[in-house]
DOVOMAR-787603 format. One record per residue: x, z, y of N, C-alpha, C in turn; residue in one letter. Coordinates in steps of 0.1 Angstrom, whole numbers, plus 5000, padded with zeros to 4 digits. Layout:
! DOVOMAR-787603
n_c1,n_c3,n_c2,ca_c1,ca_c3,ca_c2,c_c1,c_c3,c_c2,residuo
X,Z,Y,X,Z,Y,X,Z,Y,A $
...
***
This chain:
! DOVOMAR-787603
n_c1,n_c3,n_c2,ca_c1,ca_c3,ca_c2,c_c1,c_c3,c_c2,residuo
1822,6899,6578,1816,6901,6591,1826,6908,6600,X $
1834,6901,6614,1836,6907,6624,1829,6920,6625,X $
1840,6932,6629,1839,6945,6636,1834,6941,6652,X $
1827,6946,6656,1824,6945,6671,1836,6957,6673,X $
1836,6960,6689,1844,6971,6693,1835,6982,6694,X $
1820,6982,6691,1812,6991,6687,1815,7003,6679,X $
1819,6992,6665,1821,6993,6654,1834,7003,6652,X $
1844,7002,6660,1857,7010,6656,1859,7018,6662,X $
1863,7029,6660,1863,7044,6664,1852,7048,6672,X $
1843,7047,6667,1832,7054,6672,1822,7061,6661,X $
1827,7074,6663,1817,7080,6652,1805,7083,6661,X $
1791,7086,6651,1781,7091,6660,1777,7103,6665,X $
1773,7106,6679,1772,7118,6684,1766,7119,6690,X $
1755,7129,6701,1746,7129,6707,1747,7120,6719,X $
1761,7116,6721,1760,7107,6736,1756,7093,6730,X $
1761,7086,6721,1759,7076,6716,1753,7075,6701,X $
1742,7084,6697,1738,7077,6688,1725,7089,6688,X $
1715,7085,6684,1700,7096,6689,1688,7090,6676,X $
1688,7096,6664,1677,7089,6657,1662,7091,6664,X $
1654,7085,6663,1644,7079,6671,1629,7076,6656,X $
1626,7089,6657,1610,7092,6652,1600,7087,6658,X $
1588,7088,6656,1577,7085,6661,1575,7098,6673,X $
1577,7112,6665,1575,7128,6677,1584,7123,6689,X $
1601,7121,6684,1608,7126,6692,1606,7110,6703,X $
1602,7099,6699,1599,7088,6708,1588,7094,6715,X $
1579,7099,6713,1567,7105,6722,1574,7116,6733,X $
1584,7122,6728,1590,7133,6737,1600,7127,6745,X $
1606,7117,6745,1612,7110,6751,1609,7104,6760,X $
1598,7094,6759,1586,7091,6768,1584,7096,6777,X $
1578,7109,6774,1578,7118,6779,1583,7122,6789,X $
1597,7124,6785,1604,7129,6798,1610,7119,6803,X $
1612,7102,6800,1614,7095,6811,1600,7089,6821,X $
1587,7090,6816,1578,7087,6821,1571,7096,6825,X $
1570,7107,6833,1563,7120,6832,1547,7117,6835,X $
1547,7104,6848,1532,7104,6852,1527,7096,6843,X $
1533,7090,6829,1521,7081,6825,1523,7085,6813,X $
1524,7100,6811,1519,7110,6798,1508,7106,6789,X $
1497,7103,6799,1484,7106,6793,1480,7090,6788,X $
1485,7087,6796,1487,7071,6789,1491,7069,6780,X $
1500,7079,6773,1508,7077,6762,1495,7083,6748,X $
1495,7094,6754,1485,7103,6745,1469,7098,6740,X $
1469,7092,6753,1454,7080,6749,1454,7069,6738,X $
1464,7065,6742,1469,7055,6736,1472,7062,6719,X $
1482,7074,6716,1483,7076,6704,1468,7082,6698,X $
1461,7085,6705,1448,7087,6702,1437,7078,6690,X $
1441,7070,6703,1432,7056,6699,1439,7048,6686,X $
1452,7046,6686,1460,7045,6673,1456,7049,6661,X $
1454,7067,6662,1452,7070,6649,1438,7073,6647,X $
1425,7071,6654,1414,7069,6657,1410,7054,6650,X $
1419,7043,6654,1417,7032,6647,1421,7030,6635,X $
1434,7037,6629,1439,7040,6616,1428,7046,6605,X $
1427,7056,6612,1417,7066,6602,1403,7054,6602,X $
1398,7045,6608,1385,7040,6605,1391,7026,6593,X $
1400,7021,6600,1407,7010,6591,1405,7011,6576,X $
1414,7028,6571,1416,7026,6561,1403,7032,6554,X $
1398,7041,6561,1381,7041,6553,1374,7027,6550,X $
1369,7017,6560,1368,7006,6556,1375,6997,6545,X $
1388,6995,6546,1397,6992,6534,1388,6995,6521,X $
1388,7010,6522,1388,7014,6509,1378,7008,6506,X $
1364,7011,6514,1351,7006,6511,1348,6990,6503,X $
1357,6985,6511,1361,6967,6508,1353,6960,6521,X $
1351,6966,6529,1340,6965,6541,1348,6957,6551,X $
1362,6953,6550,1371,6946,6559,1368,6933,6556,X $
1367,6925,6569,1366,6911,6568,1382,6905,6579,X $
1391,6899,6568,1400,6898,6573,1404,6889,6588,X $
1390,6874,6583,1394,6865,6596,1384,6878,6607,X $
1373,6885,6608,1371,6889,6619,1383,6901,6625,X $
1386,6902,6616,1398,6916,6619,1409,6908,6627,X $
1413,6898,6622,1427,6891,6633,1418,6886,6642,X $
1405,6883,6646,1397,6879,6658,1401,6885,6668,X $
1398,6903,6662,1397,6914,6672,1411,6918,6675,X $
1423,6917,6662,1432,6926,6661,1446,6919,6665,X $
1445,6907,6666,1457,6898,6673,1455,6900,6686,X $
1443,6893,6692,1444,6899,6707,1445,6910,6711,X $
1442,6918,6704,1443,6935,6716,1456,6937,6707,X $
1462,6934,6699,1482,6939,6698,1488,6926,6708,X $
1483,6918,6712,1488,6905,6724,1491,6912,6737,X $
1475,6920,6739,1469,6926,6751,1477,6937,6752,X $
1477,6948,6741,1484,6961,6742,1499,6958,6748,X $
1506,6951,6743,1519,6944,6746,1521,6940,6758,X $
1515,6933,6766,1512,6930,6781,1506,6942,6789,X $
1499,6948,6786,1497,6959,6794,1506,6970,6795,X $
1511,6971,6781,1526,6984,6785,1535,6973,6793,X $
1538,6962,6793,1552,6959,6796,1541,6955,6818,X $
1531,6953,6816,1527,6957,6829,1525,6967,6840,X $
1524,6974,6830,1519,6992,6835,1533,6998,6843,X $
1543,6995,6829,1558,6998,6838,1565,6992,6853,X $
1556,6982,6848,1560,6973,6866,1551,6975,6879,X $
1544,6980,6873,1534,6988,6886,1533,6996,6889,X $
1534,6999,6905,1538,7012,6912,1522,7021,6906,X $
1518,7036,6908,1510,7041,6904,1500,7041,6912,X $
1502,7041,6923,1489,7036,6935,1479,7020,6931,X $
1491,7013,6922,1484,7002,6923,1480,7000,6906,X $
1480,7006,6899,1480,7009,6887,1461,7017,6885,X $
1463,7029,6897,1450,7035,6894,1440,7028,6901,X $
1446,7017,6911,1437,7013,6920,1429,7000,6909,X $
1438,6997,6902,1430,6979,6889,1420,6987,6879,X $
1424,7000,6881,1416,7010,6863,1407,7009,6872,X $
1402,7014,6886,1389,7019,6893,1382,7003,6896,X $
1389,6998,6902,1384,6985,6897,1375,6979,6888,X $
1386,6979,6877,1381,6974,6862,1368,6985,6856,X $
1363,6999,6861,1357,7007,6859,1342,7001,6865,X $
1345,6996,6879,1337,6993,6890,1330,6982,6880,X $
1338,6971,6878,1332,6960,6871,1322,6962,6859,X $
1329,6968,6850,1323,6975,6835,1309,6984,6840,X $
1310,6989,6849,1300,6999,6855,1289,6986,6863,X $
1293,6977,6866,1279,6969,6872,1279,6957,6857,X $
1281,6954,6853,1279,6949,6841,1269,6957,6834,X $
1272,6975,6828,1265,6977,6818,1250,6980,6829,X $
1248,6979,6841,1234,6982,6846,1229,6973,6851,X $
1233,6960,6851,1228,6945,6853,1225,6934,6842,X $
1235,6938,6831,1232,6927,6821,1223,6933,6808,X $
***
């Protein structure tokens, strides 16, 4: 295998090389995303919120695999599209679709 010019004389050091955890990715985030912190923290919430029910179920044998990719392919589709949309939208217009989408869910659960 060809050396890239990556590859030669470059030892690793803080400028160019940063291992990348699950914490220190959260703290990184962090500080390149300051205003959409809580988005991050919701998000890891709900992660290990759904983990912890997962594997109790697992254990139980209570998992039904085809309804699980029903629910669990589209929202890792959805999750995927929403981060890579969230970053493209300014934050005026970001809180304005959540109050929105709030509005909607809110006359839905008192109408239907």
């Amino acid at each position: 295998m060809a050396k890239t010019p990556y590859d030669i004389d470059l030892d690793r050091n803080p400028a160019n090389f940063q291992p990348l955890t699950p914490l220190t990715f959260l703290e990184r985030s962090a500080s390149v995303f300051p205003d959409r912190t809580a988005i991050g923290t919701s998000l890891a919430a709900i992660g290990i919120t759904a983990l912890a029910g997962t594997i109790r179920y697992a254990f139980a044998g209570d998992v039904e695999i085809a309804y699980a990719a029903l629910v669990g392919v589209p929202a890792a589709l959805g999750a995927v599209l929403g981060a890579s949309l969230q970053q493209r939208l300014n934050r005026n217009a970001l809180r304005f679709a959540f109050a929105a989408l709030l509005v909607v869910v809110a006359g839905l659960l008192l109408f239907t």
